[in-house]
Wavefront OBJ file of the C-alpha trace (Angstrom):
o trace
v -22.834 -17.279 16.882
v -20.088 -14.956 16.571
v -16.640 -16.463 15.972
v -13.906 -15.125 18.385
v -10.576 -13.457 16.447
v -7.118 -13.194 17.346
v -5.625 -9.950 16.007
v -1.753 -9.506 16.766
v -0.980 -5.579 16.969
v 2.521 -6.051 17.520
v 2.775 -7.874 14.131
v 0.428 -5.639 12.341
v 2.181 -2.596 13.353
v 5.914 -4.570 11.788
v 3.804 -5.490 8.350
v 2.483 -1.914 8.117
v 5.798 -0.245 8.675
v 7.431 -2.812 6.388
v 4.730 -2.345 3.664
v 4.998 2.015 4.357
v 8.245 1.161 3.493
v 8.276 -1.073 0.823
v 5.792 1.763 -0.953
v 8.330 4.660 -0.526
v 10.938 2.227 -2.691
v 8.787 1.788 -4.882
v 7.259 5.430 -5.333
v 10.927 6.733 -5.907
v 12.135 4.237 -8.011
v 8.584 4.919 -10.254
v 9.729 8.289 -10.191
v 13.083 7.808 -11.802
v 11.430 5.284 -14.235
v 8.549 7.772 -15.282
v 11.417 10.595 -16.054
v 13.766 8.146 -17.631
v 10.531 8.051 -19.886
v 10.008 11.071 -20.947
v 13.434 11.727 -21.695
v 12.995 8.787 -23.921
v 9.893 9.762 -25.403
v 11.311 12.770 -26.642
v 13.588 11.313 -28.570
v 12.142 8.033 -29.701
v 10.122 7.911 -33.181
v 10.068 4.858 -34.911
v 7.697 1.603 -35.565
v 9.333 0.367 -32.446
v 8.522 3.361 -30.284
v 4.626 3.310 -31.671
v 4.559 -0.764 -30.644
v 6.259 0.023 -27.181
v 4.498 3.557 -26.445
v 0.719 1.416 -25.851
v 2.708 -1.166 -23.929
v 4.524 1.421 -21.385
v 0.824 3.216 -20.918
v -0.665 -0.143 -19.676
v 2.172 -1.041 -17.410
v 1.449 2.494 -16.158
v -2.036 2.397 -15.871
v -1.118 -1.270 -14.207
v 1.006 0.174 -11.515
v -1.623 3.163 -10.585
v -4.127 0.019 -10.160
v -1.232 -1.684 -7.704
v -0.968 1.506 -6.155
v -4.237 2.089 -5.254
v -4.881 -1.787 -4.158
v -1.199 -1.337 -1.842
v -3.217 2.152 -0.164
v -6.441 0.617 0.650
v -4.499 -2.449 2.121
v -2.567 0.293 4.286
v -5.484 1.734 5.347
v -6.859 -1.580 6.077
v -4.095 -2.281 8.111
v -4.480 1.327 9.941
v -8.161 0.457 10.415
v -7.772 -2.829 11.930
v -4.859 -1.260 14.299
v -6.977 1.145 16.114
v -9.782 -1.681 15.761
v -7.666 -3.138 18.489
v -6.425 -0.452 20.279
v -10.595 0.448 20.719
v -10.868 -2.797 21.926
v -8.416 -3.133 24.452
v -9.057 -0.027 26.278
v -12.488 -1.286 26.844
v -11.414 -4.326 27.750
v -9.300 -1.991 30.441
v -11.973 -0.253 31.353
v -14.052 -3.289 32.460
v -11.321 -4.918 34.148
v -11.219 -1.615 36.186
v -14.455 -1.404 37.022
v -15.116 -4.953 37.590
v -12.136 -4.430 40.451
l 1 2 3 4 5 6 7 8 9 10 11 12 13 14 15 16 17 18 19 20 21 22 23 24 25 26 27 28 29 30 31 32 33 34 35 36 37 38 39 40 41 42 43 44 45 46 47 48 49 50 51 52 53 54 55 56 57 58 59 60 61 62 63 64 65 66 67 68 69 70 71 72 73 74 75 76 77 78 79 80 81 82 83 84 85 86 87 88 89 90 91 92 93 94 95 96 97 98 99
């Protein structure tokens, strides 16, 4: 027996735009961090730098993990969007022709 769903649009389409935006933050402000970096790493050379160095380039490789998990969850979003969008025009559809 197949369970019935309820699937808001309306609020999809707000957490989608909110998350879009919530990525572009993020992006830029990675973007300033990763430069801030290099300048950094340029400069830096000590037993510090050679404890932090391995530390920054997991939090990197962390970040390109959250990245990827925030883009499929977009798309997941997108998917489930036109999902409903599919489904309501044939839900229109029959309600024409039944009339």
């Amino acid at each position: 027996m197949s369970e019935q769903t309820r699937f808001n649009k309306q609020d999809a389409e707000a957490l989608l735009r909110q998350l879009q935006k919530f990525n572009d933050i993020l992006n830029y402000e990675w973007l300033i961090v990763l430069k801030k970096w290099e300048k950094l790493e340029v400069s830096w050379r000590d037993k510090q730098f050679e404890q932090f160095e391995p530390l920054f380039n997991d939090f990197k490789a962390n970040y390109r993990n959250a990245e990827n998990n925030s883009d499929e969850f977009i798309n997941f979003i997108k998917e489930q969007i036109t999902i409903s969008e599919e489904r309501q025009q044939v839900l229109s559809n029959f309600q024409r022709i039944k009339n």
